[in-house]
CHARMM internal coordinates of N, CA and C (Angstrom, degrees):
IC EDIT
DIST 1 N 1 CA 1.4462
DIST 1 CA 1 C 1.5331
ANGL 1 N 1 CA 1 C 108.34
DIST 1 C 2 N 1.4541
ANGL 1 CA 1 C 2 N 115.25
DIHE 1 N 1 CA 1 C 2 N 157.44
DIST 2 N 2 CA 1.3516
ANGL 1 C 2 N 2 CA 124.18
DIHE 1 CA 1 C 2 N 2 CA -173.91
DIST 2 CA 2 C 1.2742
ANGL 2 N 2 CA 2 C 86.21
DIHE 1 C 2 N 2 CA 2 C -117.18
DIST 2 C 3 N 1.8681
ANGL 2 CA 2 C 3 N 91.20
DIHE 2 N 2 CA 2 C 3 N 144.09
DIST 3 N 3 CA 1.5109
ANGL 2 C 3 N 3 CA 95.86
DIHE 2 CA 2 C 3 N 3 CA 172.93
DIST 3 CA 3 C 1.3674
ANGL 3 N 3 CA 3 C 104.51
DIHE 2 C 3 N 3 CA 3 C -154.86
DIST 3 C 4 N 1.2669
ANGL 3 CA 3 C 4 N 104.82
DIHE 3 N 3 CA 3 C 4 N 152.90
DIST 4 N 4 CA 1.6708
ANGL 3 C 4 N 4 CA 107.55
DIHE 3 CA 3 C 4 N 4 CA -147.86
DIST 4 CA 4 C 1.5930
ANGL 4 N 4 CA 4 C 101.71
DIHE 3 C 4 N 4 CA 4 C -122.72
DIST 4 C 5 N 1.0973
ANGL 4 CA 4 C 5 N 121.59
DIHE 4 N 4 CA 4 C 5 N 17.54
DIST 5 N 5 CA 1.6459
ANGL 4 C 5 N 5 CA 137.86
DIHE 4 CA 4 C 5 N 5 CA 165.48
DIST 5 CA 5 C 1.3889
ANGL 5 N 5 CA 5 C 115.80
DIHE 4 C 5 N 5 CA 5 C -31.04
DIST 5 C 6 N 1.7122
ANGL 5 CA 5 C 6 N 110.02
DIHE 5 N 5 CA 5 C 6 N -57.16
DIST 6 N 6 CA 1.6040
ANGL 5 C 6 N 6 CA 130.79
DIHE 5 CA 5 C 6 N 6 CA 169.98
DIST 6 CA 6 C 1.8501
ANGL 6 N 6 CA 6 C 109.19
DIHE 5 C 6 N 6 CA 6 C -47.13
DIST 6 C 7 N 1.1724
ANGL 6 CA 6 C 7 N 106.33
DIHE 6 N 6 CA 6 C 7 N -37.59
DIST 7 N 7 CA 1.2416
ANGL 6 C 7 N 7 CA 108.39
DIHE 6 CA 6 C 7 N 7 CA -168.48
DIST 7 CA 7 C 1.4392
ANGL 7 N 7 CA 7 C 115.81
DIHE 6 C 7 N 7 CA 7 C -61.11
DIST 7 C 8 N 1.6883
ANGL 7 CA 7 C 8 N 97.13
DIHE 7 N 7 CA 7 C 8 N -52.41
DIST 8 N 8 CA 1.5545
ANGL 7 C 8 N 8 CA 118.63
DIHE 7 CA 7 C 8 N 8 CA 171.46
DIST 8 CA 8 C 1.7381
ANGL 8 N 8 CA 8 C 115.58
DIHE 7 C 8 N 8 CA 8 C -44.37
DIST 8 C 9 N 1.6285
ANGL 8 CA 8 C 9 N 100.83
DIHE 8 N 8 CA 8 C 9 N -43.22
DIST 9 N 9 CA 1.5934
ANGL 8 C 9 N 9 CA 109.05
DIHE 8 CA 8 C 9 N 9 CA -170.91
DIST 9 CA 9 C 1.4572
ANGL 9 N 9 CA 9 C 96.39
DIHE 8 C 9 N 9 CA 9 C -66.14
DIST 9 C 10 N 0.9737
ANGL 9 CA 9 C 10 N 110.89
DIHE 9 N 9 CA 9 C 10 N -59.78
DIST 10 N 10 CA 1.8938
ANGL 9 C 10 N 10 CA 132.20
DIHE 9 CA 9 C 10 N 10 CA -161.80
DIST 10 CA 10 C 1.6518
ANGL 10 N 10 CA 10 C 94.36
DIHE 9 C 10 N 10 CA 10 C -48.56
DIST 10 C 11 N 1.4940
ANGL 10 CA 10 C 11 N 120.09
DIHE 10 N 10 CA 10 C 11 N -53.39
DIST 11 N 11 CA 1.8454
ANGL 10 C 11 N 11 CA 128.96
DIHE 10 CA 10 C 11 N 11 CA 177.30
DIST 11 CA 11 C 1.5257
ANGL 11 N 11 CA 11 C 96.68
DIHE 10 C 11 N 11 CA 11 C -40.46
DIST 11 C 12 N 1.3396
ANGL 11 CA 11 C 12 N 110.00
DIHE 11 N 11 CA 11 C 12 N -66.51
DIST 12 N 12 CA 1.3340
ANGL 11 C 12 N 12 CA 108.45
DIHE 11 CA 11 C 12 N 12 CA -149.16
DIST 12 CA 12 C 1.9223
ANGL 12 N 12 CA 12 C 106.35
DIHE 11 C 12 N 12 CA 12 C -71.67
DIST 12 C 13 N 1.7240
ANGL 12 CA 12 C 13 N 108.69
DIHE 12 N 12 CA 12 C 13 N -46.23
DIST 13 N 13 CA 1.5970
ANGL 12 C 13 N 13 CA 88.77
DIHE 12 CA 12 C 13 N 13 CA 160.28
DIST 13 CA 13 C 1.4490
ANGL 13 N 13 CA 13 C 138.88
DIHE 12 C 13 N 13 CA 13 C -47.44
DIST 13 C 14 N 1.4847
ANGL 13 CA 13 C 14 N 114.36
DIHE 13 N 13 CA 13 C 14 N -24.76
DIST 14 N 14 CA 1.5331
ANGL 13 C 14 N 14 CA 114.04
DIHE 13 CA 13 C 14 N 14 CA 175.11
DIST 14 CA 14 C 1.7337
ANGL 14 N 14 CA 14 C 112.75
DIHE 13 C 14 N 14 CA 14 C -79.89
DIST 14 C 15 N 1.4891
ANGL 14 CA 14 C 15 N 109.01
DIHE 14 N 14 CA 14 C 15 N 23.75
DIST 15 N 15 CA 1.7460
ANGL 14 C 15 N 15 CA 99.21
DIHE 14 CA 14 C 15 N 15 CA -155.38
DIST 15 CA 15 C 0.9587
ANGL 15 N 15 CA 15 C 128.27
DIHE 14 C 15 N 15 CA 15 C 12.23
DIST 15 C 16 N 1.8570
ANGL 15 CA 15 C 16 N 116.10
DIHE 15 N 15 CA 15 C 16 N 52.88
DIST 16 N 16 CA 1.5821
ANGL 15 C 16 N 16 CA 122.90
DIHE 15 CA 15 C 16 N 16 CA 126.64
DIST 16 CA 16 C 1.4121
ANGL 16 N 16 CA 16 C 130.57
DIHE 15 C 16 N 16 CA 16 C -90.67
DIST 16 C 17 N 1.0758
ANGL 16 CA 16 C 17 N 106.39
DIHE 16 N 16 CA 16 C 17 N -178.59
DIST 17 N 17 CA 1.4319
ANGL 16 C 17 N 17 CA 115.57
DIHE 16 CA 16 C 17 N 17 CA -157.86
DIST 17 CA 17 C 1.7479
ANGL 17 N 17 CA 17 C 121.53
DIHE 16 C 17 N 17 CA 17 C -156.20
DIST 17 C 18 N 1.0270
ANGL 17 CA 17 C 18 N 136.99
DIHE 17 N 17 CA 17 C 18 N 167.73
DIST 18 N 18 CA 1.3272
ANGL 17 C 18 N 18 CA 113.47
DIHE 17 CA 17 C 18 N 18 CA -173.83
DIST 18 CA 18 C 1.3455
ANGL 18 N 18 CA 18 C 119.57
DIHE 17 C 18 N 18 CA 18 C -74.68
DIST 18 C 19 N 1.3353
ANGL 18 CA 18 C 19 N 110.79
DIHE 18 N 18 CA 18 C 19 N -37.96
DIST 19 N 19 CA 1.7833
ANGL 18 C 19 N 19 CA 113.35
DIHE 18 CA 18 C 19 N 19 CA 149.30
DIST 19 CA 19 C 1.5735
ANGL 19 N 19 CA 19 C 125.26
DIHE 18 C 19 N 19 CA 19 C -26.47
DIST 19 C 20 N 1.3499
ANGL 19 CA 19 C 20 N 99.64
DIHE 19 N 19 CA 19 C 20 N -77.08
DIST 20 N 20 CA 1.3174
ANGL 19 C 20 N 20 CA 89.75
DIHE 19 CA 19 C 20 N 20 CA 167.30
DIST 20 CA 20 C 1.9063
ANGL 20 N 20 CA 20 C 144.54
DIHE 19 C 20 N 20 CA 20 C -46.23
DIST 20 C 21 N 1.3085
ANGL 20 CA 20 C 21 N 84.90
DIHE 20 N 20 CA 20 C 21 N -56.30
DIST 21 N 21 CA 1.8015
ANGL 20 C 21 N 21 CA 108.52
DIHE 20 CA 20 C 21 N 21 CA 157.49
DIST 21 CA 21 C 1.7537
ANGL 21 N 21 CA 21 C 113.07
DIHE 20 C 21 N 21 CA 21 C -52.77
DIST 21 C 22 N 1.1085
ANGL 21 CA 21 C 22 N 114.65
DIHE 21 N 21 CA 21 C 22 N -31.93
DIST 22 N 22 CA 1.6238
ANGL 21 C 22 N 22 CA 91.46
DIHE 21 CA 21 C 22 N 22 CA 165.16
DIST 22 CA 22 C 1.7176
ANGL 22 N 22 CA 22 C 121.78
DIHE 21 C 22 N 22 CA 22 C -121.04
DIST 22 C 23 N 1.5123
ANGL 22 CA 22 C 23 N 112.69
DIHE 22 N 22 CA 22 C 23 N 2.92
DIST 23 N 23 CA 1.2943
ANGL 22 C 23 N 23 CA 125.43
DIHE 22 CA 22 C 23 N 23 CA 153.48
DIST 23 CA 23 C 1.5389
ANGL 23 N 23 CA 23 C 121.90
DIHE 22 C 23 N 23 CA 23 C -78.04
DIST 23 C 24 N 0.7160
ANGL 23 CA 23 C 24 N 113.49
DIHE 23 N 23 CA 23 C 24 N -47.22
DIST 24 N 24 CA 2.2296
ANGL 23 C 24 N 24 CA 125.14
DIHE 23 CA 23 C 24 N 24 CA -159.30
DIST 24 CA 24 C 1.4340
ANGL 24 N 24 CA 24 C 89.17
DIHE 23 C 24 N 24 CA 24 C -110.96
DIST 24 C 25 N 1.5177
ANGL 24 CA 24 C 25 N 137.66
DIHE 24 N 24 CA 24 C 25 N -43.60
DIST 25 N 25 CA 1.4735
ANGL 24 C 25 N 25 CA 113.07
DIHE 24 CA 24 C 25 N 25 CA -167.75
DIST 25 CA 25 C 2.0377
ANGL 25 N 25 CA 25 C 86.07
DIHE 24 C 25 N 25 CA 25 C -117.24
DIST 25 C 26 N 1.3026
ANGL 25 CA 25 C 26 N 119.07
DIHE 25 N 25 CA 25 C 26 N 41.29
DIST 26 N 26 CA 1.4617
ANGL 25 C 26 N 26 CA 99.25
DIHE 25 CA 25 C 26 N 26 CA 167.49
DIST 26 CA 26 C 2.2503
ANGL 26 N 26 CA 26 C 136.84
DIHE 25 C 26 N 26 CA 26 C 32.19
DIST 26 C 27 N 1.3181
ANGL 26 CA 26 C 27 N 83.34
DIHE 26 N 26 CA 26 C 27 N 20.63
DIST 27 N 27 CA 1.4464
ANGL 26 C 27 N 27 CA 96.43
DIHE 26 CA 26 C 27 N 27 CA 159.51
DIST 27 CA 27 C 1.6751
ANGL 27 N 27 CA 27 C 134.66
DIHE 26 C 27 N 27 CA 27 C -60.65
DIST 27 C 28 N 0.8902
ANGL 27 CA 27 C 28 N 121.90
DIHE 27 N 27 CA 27 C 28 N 111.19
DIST 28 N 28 CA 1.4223
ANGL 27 C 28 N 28 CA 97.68
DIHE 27 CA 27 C 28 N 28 CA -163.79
DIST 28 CA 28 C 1.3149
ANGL 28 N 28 CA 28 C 98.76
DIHE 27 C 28 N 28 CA 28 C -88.92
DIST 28 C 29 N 1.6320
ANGL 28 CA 28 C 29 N 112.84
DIHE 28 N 28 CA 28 C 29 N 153.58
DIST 29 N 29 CA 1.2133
ANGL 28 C 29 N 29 CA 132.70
DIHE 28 CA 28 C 29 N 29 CA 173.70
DIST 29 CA 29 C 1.4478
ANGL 29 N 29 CA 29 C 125.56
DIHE 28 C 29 N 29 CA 29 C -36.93
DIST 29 C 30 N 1.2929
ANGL 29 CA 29 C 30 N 117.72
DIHE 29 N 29 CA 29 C 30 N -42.69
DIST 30 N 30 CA 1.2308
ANGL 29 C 30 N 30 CA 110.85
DIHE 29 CA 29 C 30 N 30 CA 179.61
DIST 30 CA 30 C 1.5684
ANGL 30 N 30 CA 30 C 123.23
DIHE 29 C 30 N 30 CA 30 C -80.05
DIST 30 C 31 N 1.3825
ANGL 30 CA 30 C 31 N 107.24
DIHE 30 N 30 CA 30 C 31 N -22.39
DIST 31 N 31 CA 1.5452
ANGL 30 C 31 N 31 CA 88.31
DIHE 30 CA 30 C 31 N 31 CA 154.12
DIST 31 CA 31 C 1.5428
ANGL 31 N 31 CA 31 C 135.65
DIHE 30 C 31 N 31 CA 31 C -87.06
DIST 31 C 32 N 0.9456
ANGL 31 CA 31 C 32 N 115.39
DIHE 31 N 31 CA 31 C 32 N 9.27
DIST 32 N 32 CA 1.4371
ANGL 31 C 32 N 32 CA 105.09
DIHE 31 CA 31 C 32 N 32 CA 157.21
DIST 32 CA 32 C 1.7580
ANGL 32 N 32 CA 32 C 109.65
DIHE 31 C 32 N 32 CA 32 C -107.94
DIST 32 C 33 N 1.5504
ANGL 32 CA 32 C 33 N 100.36
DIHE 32 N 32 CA 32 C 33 N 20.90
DIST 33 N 33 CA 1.3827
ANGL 32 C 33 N 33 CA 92.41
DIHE 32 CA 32 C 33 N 33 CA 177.67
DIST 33 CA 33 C 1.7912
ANGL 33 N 33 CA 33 C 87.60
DIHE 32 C 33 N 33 CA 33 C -93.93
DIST 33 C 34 N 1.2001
ANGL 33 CA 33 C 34 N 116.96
DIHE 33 N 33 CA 33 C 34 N -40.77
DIST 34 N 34 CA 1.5707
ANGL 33 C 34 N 34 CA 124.47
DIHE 33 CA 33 C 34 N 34 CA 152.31
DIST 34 CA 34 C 1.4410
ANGL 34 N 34 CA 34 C 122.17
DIHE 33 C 34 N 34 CA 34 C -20.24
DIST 34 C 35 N 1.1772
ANGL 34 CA 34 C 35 N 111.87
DIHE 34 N 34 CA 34 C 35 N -66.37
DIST 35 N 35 CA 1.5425
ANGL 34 C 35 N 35 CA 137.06
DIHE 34 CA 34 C 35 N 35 CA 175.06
DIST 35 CA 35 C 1.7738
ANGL 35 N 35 CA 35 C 103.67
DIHE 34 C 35 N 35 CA 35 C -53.99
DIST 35 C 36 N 1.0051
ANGL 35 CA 35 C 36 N 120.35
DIHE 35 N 35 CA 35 C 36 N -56.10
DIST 36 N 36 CA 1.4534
ANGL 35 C 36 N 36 CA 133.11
DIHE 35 CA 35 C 36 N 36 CA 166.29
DIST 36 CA 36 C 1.8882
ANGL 36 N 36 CA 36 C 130.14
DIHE 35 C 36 N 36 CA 36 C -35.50
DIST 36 C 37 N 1.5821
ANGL 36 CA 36 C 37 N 96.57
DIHE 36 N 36 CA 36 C 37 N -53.88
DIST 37 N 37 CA 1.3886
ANGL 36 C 37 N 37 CA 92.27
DIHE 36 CA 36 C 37 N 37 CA -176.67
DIST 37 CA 37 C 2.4818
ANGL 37 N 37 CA 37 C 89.43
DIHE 36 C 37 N 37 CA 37 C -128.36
DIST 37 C 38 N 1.3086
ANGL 37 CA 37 C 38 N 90.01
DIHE 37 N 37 CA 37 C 38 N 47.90
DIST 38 N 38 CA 1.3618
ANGL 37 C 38 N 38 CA 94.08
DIHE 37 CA 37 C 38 N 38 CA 174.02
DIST 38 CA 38 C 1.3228
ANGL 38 N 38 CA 38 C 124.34
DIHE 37 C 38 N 38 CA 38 C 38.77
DIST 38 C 39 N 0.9848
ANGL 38 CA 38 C 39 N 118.02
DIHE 38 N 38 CA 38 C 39 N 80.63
DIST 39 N 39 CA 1.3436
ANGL 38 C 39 N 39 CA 111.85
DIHE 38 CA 38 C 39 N 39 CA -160.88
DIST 39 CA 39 C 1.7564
ANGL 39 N 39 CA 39 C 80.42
DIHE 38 C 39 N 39 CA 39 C -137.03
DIST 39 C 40 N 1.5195
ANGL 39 CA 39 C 40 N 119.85
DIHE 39 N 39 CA 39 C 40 N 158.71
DIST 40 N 40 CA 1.4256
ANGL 39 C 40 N 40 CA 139.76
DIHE 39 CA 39 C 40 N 40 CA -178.50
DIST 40 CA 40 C 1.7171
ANGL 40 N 40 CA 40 C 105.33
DIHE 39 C 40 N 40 CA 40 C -62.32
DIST 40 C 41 N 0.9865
ANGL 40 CA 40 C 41 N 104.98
DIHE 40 N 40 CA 40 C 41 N 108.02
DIST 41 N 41 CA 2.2518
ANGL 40 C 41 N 41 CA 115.36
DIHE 40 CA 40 C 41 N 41 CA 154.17
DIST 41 CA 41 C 1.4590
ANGL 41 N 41 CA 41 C 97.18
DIHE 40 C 41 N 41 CA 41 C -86.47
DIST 41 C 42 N 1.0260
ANGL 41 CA 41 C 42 N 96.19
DIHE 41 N 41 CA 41 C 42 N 170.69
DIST 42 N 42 CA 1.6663
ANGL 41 C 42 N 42 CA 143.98
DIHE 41 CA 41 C 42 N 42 CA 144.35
DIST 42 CA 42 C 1.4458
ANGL 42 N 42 CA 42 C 131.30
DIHE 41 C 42 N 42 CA 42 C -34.74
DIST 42 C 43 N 1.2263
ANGL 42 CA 42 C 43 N 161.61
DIHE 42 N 42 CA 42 C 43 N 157.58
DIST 43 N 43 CA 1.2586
ANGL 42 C 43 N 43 CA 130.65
DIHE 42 CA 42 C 43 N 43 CA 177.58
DIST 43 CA 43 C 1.6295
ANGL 43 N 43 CA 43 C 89.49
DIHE 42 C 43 N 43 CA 43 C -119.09
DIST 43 C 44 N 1.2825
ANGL 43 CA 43 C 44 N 112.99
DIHE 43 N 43 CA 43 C 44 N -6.90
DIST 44 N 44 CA 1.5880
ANGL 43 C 44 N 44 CA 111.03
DIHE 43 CA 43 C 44 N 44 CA 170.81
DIST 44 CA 44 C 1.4721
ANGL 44 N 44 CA 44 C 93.37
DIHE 43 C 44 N 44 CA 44 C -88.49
DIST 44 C 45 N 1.0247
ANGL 44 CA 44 C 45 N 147.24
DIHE 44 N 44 CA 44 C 45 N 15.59
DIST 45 N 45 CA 1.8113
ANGL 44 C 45 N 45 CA 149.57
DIHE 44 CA 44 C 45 N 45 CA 168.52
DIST 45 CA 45 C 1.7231
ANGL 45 N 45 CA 45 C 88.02
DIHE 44 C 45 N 45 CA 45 C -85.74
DIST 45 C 46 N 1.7345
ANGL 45 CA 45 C 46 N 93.79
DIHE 45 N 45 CA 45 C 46 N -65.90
DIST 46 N 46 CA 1.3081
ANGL 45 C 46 N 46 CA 86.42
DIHE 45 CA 45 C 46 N 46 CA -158.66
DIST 46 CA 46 C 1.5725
ANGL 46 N 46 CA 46 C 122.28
DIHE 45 C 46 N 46 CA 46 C -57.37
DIST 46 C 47 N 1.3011
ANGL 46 CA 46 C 47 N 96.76
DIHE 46 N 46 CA 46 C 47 N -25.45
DIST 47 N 47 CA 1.8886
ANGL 46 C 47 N 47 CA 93.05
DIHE 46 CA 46 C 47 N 47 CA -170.56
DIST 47 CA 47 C 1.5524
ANGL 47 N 47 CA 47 C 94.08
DIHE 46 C 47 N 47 CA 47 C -81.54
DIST 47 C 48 N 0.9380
ANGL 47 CA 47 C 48 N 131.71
DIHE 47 N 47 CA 47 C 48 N -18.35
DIST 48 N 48 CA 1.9857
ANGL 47 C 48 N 48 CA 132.53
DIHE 47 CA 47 C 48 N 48 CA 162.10
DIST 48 CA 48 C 1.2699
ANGL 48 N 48 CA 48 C 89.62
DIHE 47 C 48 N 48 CA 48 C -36.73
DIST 48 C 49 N 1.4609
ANGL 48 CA 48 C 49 N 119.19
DIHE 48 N 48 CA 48 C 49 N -69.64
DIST 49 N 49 CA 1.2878
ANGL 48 C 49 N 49 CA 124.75
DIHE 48 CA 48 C 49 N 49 CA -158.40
DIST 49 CA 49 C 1.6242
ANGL 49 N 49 CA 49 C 114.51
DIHE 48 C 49 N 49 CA 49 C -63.44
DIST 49 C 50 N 1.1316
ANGL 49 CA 49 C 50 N 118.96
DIHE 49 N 49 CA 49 C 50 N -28.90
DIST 50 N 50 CA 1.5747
ANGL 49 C 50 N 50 CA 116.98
DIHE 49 CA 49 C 50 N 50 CA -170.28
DIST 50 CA 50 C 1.5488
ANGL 50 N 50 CA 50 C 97.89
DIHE 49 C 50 N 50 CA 50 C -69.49
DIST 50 C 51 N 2.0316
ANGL 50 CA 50 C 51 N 101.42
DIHE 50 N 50 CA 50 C 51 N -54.44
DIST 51 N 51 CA 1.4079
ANGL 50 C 51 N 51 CA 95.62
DIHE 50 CA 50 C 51 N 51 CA -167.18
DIST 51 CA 51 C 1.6148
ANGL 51 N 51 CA 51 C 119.09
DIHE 50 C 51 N 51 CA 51 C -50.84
DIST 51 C 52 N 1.0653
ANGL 51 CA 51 C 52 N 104.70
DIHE 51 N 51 CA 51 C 52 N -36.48
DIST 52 N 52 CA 1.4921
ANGL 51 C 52 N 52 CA 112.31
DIHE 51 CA 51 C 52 N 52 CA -157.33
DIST 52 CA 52 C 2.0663
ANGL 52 N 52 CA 52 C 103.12
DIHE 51 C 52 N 52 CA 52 C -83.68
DIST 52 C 53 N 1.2065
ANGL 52 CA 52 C 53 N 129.28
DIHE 52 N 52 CA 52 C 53 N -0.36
DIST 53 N 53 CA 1.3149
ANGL 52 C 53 N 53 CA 138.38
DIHE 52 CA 52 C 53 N 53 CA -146.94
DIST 53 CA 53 C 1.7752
ANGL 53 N 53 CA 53 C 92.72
DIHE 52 C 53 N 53 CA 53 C -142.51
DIST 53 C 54 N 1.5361
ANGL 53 CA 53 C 54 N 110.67
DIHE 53 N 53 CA 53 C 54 N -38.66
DIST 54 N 54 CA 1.2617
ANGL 53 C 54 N 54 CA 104.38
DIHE 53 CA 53 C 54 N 54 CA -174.42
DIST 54 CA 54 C 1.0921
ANGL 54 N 54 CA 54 C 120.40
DIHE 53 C 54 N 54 CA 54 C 78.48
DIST 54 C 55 N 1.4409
ANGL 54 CA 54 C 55 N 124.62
DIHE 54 N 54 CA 54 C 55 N 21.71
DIST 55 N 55 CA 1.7668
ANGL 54 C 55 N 55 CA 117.83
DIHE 54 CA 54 C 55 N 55 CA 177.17
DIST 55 CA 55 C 1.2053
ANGL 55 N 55 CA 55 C 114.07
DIHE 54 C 55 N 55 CA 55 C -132.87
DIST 55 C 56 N 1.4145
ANGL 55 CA 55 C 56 N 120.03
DIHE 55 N 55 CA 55 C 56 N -142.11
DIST 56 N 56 CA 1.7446
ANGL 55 C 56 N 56 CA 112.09
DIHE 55 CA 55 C 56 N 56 CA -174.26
DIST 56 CA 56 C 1.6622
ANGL 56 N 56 CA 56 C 100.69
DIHE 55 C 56 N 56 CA 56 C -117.42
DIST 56 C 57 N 0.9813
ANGL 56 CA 56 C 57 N 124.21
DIHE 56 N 56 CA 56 C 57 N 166.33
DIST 57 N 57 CA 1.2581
ANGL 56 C 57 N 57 CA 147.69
DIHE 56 CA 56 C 57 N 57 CA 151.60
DIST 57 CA 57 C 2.0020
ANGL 57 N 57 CA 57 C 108.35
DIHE 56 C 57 N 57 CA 57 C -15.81
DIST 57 C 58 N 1.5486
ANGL 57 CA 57 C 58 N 98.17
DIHE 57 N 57 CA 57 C 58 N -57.23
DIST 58 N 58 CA 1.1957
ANGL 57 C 58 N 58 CA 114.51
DIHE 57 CA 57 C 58 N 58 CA -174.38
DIST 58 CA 58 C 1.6915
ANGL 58 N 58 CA 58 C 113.05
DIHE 57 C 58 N 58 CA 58 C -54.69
DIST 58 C 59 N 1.4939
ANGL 58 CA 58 C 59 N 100.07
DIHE 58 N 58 CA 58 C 59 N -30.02
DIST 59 N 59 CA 1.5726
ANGL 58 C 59 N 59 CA 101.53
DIHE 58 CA 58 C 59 N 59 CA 169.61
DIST 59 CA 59 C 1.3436
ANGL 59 N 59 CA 59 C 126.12
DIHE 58 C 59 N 59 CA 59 C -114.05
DIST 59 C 60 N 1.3697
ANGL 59 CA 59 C 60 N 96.35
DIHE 59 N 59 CA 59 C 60 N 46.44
DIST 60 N 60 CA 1.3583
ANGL 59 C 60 N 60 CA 108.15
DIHE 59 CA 59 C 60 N 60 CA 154.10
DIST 60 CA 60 C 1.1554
ANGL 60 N 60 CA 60 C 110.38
DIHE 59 C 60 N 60 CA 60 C -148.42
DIST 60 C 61 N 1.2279
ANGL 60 CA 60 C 61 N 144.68
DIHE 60 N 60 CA 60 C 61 N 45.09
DIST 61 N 61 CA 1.2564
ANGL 60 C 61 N 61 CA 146.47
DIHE 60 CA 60 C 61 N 61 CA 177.35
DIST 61 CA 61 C 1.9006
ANGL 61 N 61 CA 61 C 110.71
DIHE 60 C 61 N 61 CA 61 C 156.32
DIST 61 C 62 N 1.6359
ANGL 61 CA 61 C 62 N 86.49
DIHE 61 N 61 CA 61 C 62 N 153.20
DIST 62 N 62 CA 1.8822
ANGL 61 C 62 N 62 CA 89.32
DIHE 61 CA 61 C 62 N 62 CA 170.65
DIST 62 CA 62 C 1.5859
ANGL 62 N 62 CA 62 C 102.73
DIHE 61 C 62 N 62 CA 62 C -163.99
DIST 62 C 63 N 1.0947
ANGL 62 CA 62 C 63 N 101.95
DIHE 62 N 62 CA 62 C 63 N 138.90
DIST 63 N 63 CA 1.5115
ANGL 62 C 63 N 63 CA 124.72
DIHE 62 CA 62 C 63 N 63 CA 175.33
DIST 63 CA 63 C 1.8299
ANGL 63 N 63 CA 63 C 116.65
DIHE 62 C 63 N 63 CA 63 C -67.04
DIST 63 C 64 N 1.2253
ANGL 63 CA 63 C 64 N 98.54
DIHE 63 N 63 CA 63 C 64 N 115.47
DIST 64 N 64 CA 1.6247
ANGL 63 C 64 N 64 CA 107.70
DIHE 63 CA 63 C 64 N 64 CA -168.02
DIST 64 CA 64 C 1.7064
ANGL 64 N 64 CA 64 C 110.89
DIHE 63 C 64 N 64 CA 64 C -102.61
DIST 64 C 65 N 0.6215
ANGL 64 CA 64 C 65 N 150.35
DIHE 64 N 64 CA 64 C 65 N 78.21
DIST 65 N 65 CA 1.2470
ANGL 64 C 65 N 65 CA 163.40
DIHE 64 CA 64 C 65 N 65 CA -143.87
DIST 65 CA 65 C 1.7406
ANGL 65 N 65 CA 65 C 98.93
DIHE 64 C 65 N 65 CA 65 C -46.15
DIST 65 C 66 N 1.2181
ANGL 65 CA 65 C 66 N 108.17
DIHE 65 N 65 CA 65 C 66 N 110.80
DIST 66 N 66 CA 1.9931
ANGL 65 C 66 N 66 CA 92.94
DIHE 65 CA 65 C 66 N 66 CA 159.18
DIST 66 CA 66 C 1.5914
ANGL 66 N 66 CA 66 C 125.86
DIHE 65 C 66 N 66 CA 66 C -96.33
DIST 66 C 67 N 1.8376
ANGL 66 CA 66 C 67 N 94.61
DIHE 66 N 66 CA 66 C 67 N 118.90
DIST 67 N 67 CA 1.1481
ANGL 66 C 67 N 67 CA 110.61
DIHE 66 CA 66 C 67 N 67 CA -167.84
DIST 67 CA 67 C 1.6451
ANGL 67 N 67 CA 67 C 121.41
DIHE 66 C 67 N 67 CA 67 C -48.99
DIST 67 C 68 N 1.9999
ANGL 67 CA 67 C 68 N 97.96
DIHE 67 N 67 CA 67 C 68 N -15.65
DIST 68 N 68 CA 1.7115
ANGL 67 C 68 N 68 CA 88.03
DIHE 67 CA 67 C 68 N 68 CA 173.13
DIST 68 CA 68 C 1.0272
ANGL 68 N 68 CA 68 C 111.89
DIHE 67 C 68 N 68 CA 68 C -115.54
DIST 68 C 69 N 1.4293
ANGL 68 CA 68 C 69 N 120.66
DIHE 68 N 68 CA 68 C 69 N 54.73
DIST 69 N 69 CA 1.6458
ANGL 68 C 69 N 69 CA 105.75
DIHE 68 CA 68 C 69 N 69 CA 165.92
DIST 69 CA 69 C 0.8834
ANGL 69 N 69 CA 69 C 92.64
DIHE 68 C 69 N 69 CA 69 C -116.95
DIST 69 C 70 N 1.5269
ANGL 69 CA 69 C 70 N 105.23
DIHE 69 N 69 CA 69 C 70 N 151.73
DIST 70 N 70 CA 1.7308
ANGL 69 C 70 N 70 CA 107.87
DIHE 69 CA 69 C 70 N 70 CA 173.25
DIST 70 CA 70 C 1.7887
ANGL 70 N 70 CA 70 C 94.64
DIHE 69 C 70 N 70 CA 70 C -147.16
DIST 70 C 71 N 1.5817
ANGL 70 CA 70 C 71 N 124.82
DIHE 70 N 70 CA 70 C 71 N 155.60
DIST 71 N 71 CA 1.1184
ANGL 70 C 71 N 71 CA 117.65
DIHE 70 CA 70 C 71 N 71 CA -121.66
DIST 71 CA 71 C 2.1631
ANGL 71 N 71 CA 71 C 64.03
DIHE 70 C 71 N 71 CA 71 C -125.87
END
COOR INIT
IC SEED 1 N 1 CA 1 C
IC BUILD
């Protein structure tokens, strides 16, 4: 599972906010309504997100292992 928890942390150190993120950097709402209850972006979302946040990948997301898949 992807989980986008980091993202939330990473927003709030840059004192942004979802206001900001869809006023000043034109995000639209529904993807961070995405971002919110984890649900799959874009990987051109995500690099939106680095540029505009300034960090890596790593802080905005992390891979959670699901305990029932088995390959």
């Amino acid at each position: 599972m992807i989980d986008y928890q980091s993202f939330w942390e990473t927003l709030e150190k840059a004192d942004d906010n979802w206001y900001t993120m869809t006023h000043k950097h034109g995000i639209n709402p529904a993807i961070l309504h995405r971002l919110k209850h984890n649900l799959p972006i874009s990987t051109v979302t995500i690099d939106l997100f680095c540029k505009i946040l300034n960090c890596n990948v790593c802080d905005i997301l992390r891979y959670i292992p699901d305990e029932e898949y088995t390959d």
